[in-house]
Each structure stands twice: as C-alpha cells, then as structure tokens.
KEKE-3310 file (N, C-alpha, C; in steps of 0.2 Angstrom, whole numbers, plus 5000, padded with zeros to 4 digits):
npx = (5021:5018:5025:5030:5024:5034:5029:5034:5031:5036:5047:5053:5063:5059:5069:5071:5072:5071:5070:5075:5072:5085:5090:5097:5096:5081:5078:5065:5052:5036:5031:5023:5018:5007:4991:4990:4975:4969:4964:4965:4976:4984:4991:4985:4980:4991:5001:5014:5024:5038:5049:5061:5078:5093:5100:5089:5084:5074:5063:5056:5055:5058:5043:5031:5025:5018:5005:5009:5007:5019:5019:5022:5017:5016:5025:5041:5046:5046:5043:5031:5019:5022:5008:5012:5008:5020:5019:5025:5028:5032:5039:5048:5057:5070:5070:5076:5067:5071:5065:5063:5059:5053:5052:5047:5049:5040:5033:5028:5019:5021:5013:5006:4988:4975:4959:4946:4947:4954:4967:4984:4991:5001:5017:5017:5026:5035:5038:5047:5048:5056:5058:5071:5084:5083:5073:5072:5066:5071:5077:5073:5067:5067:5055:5045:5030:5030:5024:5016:5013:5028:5032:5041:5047:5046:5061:5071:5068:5079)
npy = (4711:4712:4722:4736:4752:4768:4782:4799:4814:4828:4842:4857:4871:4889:4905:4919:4939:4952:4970:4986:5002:5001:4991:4987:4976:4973:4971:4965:4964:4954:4940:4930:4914:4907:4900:4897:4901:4912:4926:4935:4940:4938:4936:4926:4919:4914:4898:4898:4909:4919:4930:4943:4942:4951:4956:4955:4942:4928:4913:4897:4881:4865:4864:4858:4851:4862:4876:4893:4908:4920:4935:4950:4953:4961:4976:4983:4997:5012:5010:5008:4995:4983:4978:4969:4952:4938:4923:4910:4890:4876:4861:4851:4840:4847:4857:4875:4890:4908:4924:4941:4956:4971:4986:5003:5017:5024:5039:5059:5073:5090:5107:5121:5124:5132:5129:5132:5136:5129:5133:5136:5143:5157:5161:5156:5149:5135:5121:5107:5099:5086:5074:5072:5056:5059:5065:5079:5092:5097:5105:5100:5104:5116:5130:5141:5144:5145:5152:5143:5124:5115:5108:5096:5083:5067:5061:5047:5033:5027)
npz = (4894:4905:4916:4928:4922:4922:4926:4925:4931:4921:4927:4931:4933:4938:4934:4941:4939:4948:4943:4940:4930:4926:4925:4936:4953:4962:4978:4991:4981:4980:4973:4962:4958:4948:4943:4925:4920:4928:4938:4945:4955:4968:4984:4992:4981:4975:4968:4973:4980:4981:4988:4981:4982:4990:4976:4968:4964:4962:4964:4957:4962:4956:4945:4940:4923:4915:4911:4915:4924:4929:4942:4948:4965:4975:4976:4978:4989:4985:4970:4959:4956:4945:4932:4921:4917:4916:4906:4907:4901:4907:4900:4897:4906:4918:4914:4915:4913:4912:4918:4918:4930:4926:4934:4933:4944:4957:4953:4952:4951:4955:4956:4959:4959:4956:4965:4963:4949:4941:4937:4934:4950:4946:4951:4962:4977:4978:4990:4995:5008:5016:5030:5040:5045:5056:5060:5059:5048:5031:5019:5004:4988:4982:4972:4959:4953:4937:4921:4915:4918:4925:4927:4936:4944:4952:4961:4956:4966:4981)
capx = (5025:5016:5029:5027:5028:5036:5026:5035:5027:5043:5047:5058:5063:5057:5072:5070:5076:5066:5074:5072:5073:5092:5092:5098:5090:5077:5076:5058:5048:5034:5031:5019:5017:4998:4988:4987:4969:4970:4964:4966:4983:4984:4997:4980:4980:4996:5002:5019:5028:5045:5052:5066:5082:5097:5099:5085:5081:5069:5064:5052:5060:5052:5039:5027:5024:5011:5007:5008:5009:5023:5019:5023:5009:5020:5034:5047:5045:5049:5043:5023:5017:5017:5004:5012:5011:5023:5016:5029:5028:5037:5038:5055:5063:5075:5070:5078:5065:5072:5059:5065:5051:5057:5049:5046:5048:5032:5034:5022:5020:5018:5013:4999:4983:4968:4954:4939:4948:4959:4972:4991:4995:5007:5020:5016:5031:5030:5044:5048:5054:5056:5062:5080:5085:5084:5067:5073:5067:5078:5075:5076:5068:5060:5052:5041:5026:5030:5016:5013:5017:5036:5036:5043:5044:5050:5068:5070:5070:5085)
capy = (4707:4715:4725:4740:4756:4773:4790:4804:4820:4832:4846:4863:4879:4896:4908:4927:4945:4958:4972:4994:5004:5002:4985:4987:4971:4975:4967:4966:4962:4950:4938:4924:4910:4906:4893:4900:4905:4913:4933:4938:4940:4940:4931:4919:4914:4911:4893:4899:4915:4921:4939:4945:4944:4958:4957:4954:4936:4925:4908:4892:4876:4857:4864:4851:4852:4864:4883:4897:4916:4923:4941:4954:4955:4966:4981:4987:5003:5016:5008:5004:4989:4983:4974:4963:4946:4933:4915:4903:4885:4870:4856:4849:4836:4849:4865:4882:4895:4914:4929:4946:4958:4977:4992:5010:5023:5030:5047:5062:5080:5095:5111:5123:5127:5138:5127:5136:5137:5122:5137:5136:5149:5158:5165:5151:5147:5129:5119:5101:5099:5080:5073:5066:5049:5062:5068:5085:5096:5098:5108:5099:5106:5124:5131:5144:5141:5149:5152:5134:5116:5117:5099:5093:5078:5065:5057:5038:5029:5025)
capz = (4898:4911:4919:4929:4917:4928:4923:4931:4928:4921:4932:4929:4938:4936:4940:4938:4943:4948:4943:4939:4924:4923:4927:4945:4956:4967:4985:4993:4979:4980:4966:4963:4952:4946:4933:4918:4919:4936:4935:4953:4958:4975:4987:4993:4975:4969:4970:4977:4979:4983:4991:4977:4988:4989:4971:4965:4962:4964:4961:4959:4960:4955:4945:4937:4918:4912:4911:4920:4924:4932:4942:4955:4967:4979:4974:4982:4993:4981:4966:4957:4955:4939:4930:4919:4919:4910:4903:4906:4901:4909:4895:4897:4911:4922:4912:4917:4912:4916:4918:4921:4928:4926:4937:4934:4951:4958:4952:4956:4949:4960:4953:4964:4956:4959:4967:4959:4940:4941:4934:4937:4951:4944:4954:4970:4978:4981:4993:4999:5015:5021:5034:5037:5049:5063:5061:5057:5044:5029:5013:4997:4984:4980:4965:4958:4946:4931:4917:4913:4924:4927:4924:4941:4944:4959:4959:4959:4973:4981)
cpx = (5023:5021:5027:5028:5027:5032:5027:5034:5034:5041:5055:5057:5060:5062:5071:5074:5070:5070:5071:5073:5080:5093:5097:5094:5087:5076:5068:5052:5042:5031:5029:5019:5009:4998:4987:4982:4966:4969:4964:4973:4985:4991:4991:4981:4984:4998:5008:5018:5035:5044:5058:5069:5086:5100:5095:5080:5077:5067:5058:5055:5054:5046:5037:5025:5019:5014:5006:5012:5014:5020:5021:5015:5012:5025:5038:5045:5050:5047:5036:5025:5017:5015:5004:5011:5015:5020:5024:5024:5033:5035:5043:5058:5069:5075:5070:5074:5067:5064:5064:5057:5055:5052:5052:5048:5043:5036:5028:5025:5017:5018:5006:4993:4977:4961:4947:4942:4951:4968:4979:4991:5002:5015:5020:5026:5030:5040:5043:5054:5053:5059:5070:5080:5083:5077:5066:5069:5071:5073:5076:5074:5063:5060:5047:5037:5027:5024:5013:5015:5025:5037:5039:5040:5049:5055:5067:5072:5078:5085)
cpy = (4708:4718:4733:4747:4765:4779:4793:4810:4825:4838:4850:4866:4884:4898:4916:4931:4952:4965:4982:4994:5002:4994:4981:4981:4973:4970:4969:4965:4954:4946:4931:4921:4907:4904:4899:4904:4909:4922:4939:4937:4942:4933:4924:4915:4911:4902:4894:4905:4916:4930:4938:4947:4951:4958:4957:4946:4932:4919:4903:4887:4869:4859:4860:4855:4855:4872:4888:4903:4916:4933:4945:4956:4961:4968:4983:4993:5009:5016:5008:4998:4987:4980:4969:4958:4944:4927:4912:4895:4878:4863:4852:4846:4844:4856:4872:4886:4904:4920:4934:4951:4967:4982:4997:5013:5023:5039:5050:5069:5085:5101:5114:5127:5130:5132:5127:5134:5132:5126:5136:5143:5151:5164:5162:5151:5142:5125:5112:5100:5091:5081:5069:5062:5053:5064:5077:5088:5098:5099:5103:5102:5114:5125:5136:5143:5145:5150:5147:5128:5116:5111:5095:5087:5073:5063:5052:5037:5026:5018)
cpz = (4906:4918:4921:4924:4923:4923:4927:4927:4929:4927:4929:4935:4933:4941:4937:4942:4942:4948:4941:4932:4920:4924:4933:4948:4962:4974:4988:4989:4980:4974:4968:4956:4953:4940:4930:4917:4924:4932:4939:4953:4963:4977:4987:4987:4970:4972:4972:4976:4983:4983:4986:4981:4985:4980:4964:4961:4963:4959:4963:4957:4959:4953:4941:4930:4918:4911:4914:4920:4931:4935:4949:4957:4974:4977:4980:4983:4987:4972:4965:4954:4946:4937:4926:4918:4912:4911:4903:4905:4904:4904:4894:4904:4913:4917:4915:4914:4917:4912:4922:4923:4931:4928:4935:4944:4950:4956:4953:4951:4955:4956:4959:4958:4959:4961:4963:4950:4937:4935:4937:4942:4952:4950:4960:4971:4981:4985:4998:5003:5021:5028:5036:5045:5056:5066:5061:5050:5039:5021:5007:4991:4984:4974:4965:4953:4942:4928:4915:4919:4922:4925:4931:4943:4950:4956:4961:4965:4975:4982)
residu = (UNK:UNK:UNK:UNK:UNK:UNK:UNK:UNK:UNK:UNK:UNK:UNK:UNK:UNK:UNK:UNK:UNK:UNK:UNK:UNK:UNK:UNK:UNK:UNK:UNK:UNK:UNK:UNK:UNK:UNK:UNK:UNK:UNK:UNK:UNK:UNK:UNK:UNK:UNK:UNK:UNK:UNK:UNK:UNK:UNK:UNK:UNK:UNK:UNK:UNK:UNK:UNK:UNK:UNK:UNK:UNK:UNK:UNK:UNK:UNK:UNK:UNK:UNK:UNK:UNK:UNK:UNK:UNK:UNK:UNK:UNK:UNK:UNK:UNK:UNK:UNK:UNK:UNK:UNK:UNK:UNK:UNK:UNK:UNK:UNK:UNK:UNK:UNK:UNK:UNK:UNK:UNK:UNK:UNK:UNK:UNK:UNK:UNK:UNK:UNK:UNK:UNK:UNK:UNK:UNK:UNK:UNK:UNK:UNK:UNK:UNK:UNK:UNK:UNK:UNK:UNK:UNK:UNK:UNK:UNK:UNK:UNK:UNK:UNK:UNK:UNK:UNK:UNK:UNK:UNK:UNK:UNK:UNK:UNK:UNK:UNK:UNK:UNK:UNK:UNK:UNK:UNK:UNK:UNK:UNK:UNK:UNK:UNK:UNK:UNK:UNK:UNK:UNK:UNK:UNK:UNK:UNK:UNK)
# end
C-alpha cells in the first residue's frame, strides 16, 4: 500500500555494582562498555564508561541492540584491577541487563630475606610504621621472621 514502514533499533540498559569480596559497593571504580570483539580495554576505547558512585553502581542507559563486554578499566584505591570481562547482549525493547563485578584487596607479603641466598633471615625484626592524617609516625605492625615465611599478609582496604 505503500505506507511508510517504522524500524527502530530496540535499545536496553546495562545497570551493575561494583562491589568487594563481601559484597560491599565500591565508589571510584572505572567501568567501560566495549564491542564485543574489542581486546584493549582502555577508557580511549570503550564506547561509554561510567565512575561506580557511593555504592557502587553504575550504569549504561539507551543501549542499542547487539553485543558487548562489560569491564573495569579503573579500580578503586585499595583494590587490583580485575581482568574479567562480562559479554552482555541487548536483544529486548527496554531490557534491564544487571552485571555485578567483584574485586579482591591488593594484598602483599612482607618477610626479609638474604640477598645473596634468597633464604628467610631468621630472627629479622621486620616493623610497619605508616603514616597517620597528621603526618606522624605510628607503629602498626611488628614481627619476627621465624624459620619459615610467617605468612603476613596486608589488611583490606578500608
């Protein structure tokens, strides 16, 4: 009849939470949405990103039907990055896709060893002394190396 015919490309959200081990939400994260076949994961190359607010959320709204990774390309101070990506698809008129993306702490091991033998020196006294708001000096932890690695390991971020 020769009428005009509408072709509107659907479109959904992506909403997530960037969150810790315990499922705490993280603020400050950076998070990018990229094609599919995308293998950099840089801010340059995401086609959006969003900052995970004081909860941890984050969001892409009106996305156009197809498929796509979900990843943190920035972690929160305290935290490593991590490598995952998620594969979302949008294939649905006004589809709510959620994506959670859960980080580990940077953790570290401190133990003193022999330079030349790469042996545990045994009997070392080892001691972490930050600094606090003031700029002060302030003891937090000490320790003696035993006869093997003591295991000491950092505490989560706050």
């Amino acid at each position: 009849n020769g009428a005009a015919i509408d072709n509107n490309i659907m479109r959904g959200d992506i909403e997530g939470y960037k969150v810790n081990a315990t499922d705490v939400g993280l603020s400050g994260a950076v998070i990018g949405l990229f094609w599919d076949n995308e293998t950099e994961f840089t801010e340059a190359n995401a086609i959006l990103t969003d900052t995970s607010g004081e909860n941890g959320e984050f969001e892409f709204t009106d996305v156009a039907y197809g498929n796509y990774i979900v990843r943190e390309i920035k972690q929160p101070a305290g935290y490593a990055l991590t490598d995952e990506s998620y594969t979302v698809t949008v294939d649905e008129e006004g589809e709510v896709i959620q994506v959670k993306i859960q980080n580990q702490i940077t953790t570290f091991d401190i133990a003193k060893t022999d330079i030349t033998t790469g042996e545990y020196v045994i009997g070392a006294q080892l001691s972490i002394i930050p600094l606090d708001e003031e700029g002060n000096p302030r003891l937090y932890r000490r320790w003696v190396n035993k006869s093997q690695f003591n295991g000491w390991r950092s505490p989560p971020a706050k």
